[in-house]
C-alpha positions as a printed NumPy array, in Angstrom:
array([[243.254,  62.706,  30.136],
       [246.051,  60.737,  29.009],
       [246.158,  56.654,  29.451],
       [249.231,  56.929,  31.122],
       [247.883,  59.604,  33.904],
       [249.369,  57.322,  36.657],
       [253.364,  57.073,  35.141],
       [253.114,  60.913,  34.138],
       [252.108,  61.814,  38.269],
       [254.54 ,  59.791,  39.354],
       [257.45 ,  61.366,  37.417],
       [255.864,  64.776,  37.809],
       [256.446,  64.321,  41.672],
       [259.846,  62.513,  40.969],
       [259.01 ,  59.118,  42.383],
       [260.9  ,  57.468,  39.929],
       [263.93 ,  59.524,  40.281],
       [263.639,  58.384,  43.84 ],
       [262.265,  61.514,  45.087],
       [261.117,  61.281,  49.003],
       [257.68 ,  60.861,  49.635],
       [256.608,  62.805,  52.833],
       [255.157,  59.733,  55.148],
       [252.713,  61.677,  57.394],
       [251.862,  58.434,  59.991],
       [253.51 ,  56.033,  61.415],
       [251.894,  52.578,  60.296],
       [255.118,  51.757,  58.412],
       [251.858,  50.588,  55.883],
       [253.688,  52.835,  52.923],
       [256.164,  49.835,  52.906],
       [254.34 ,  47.891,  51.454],
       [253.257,  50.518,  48.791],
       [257.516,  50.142,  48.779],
       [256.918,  46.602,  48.241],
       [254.393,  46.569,  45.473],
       [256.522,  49.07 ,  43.557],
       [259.787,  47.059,  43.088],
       [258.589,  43.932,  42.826],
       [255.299,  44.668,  40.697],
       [255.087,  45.755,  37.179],
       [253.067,  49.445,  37.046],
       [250.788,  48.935,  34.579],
       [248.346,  51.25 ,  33.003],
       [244.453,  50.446,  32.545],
       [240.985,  51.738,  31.871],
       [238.898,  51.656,  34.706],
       [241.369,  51.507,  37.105],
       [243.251,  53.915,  35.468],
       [246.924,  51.948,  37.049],
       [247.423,  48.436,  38.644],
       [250.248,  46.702,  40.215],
       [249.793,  42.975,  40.799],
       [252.294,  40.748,  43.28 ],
       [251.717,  37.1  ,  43.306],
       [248.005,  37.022,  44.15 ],
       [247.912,  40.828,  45.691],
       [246.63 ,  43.476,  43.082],
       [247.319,  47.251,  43.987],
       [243.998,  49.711,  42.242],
       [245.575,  52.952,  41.648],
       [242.84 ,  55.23 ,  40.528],
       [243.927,  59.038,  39.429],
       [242.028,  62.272,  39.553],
       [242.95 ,  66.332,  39.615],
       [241.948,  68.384,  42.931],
       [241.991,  71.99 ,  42.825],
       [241.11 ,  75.151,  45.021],
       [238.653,  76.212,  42.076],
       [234.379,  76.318,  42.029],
       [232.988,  74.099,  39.336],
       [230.153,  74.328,  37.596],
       [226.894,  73.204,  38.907],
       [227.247,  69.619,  37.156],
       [230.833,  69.442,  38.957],
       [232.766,  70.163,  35.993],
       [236.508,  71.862,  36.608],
       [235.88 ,  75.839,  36.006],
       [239.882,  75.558,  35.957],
       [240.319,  73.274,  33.639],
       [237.903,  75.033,  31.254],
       [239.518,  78.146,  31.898],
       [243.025,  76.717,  30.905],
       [241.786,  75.107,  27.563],
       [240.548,  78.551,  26.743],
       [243.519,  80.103,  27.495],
       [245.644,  77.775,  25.321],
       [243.368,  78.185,  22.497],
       [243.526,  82.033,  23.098],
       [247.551,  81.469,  22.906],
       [247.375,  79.729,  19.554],
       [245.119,  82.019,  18.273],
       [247.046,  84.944,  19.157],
       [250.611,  83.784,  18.333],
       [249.268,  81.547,  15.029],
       [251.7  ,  82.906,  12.258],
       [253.907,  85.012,  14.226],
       [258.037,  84.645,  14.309],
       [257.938,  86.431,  17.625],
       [255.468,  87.273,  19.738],
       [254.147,  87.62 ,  23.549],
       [250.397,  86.116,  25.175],
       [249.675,  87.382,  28.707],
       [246.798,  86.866,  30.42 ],
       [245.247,  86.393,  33.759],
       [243.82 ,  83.137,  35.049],
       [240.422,  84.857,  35.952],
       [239.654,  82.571,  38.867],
       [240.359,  82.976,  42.594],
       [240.588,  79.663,  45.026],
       [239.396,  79.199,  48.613],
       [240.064,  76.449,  50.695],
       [236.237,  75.817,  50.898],
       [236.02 ,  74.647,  47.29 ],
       [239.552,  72.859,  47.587],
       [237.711,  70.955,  50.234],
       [234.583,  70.335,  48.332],
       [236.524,  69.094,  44.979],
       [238.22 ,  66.623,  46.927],
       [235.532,  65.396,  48.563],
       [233.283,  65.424,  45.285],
       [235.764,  63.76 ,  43.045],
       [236.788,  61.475,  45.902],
       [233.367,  59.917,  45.64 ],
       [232.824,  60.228,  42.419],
       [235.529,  57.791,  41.809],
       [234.731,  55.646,  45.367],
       [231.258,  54.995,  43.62 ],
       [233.333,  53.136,  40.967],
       [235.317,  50.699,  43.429],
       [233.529,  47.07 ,  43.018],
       [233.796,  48.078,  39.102],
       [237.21 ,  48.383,  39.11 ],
       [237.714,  45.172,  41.013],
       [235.574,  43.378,  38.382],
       [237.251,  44.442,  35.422],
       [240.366,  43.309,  36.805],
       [238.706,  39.673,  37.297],
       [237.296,  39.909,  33.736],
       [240.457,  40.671,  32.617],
       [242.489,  37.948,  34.515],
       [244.681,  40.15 ,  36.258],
       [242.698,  38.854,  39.854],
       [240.453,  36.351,  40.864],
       [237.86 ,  35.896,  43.408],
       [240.688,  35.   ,  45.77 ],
       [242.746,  38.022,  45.198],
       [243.729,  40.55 ,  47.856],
       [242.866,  44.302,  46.533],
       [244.359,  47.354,  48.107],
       [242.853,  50.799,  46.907],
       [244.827,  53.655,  46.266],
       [243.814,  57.194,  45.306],
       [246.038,  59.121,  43.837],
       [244.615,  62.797,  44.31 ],
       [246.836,  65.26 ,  41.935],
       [246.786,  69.012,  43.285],
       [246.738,  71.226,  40.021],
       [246.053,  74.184,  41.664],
       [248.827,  76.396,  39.369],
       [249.986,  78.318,  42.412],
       [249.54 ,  75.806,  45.005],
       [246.58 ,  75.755,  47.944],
       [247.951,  77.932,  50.462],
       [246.954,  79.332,  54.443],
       [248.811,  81.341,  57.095],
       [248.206,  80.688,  60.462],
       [249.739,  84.081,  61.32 ],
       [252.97 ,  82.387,  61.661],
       [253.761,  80.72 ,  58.765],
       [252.625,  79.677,  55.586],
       [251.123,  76.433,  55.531],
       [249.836,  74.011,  52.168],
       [246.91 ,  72.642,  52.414],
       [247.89 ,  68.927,  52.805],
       [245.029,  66.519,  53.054],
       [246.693,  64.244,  55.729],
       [246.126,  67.537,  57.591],
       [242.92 ,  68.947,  57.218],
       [240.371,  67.463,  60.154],
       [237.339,  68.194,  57.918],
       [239.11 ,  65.482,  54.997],
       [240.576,  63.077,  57.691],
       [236.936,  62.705,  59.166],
       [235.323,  62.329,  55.477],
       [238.426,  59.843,  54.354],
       [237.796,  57.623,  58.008],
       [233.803,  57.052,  56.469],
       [235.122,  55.738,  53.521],
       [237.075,  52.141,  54.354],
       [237.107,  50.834,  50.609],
       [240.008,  53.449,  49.737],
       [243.574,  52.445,  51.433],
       [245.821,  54.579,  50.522],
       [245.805,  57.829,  49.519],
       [249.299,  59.653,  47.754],
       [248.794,  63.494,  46.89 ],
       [251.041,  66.585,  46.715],
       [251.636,  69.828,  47.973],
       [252.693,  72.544,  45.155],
       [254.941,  75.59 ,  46.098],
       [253.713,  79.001,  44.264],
       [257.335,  78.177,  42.224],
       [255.11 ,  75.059,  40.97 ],
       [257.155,  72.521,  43.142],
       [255.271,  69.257,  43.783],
       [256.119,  67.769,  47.913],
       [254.411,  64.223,  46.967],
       [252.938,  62.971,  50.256],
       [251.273,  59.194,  51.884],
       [248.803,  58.662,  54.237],
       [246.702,  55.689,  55.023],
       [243.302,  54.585,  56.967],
       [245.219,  52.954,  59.739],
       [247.063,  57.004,  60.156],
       [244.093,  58.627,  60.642],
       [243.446,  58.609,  64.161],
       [246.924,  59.483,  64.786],
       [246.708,  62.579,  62.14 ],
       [243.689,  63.533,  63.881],
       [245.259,  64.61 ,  67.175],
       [248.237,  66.63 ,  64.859],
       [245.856,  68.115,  62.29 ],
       [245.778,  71.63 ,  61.54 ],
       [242.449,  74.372,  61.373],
       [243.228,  75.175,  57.739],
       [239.413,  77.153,  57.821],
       [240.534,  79.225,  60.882],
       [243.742,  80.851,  58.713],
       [244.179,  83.289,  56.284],
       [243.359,  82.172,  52.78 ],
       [246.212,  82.752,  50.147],
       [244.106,  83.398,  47.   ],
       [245.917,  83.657,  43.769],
       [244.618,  84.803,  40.361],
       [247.337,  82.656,  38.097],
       [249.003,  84.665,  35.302],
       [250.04 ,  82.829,  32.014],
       [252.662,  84.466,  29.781],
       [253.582,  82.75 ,  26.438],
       [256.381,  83.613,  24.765],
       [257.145,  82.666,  20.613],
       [260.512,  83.305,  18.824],
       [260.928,  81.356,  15.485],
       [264.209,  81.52 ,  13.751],
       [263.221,  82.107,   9.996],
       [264.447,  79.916,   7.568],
       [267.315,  80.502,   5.494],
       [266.029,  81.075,   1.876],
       [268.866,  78.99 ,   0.646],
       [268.091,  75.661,   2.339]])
């Protein structure tokens, strides 16, 4: 995972190129994520991975992947194992070639069960972690025993073909602001603020979304019965292509 996880989400859903982010309450409260943003330096850490600090207000923001995929019985991603195979299978296959083609199949299928159960797994996993994070940042002198901490999670969807449903209707993406079963988990858990995530289209477009603790009762009553619809599974396909211009002989 790269020390800068928190810039490269943020211009992966375009919120530097001022790219809308889909409020889903009506608190107003992701003004003053607004706030912290342009008149706060984003700055990248260990343990938080991100912080923005505001006169004696320090923002956590703490990054992890969700995905649609099981994991292994010690919680690791079967996804992201899958992918590191497949790029070594890529290399391996194309290694020494001017031209040359790699096509293979994912291998996996998602359910919204297990896109439910990573969030909620590497929610906590990271929630357990909270009173840390505000530590370090007093070790470090970037707060004090007098600062005021917000929490933000910022929960990246890298399912490659989106989470999808269809109520029959229409398609819907599984957006967390949405789904009762995550509102009621999220409401039990008062140390995390914020949370920013993202729908992802099956063309791999990211719809970065807000939602707070003070929206939740008023997502409640709007939410959506994601485990009632149809499923959308996908089995991701990965196609490589290699074309290498040789060199001229005289250069």
């Amino acid at each position: 995972m790269s020390k800068e996880e928190v810039k490269e989400t943020f211009a992966k859903y375009g919120i530097y190129e001022n790219a809308e982010i889909v409020v889903l309450g009506s608190s107003n409260v992701d003004e003053k994520l607004i706030w912290f943003l342009q008149n706060g330096k984003l700055t990248s850490f260990e343990g938080p991975d991100a912080y923005v600090r505001v006169g004696n207000e320090v923002l956590i923001i703490e990054h992890f992947s969700i995905d649609g995929y099981a994991t292994h019985r010690h919680g690791s991603s079967k996804l992201r194992e899958k992918e590191v195979l497949m790029e070594r299978a890529e290399k391996d296959e194309l290694s020494g070639k001017l031209c040359g083609c790699h096509n293979q199949n994912l291998g996996l299928i998602n359910s919204y069960k297990d896109f439910l159960a990573n969030s909620k797994a590497r929610f906590d996993k990271h929630y357990r972690h909270i009173e840390d994070y505000k530590q370090k940042l007093i070790e470090e002198g970037v707060a004090d025993a007098t600062s005021e901490f917000t929490v933000c999670f910022l929960m990246d969807e890298s399912s490659p073909l989106g989470t999808l449903t269809h109520d029959g209707m229409h398609t819907r993406p599984v957006c967390l602001g949405y789904s009762k079963e995550f509102l009621a988990f999220f409401e039990q858990r008062k140390n995390v603020d914020w949370i920013i995530s993202a729908v992802v289209s099956p063309t791999g477009e990211y719809t970065p979304y807000f939602f707070s603790q003070e929206d939740v009762v008023e997502l409640e009553q709007r939410c959506f019965d994601y485990g009632s619809y149809q499923f959308l599974s996908s089995d991701a396909r990965q196609m490589d292509f290699r074309l290498t211009a040789p060199q001229d002989e005289d250069t």
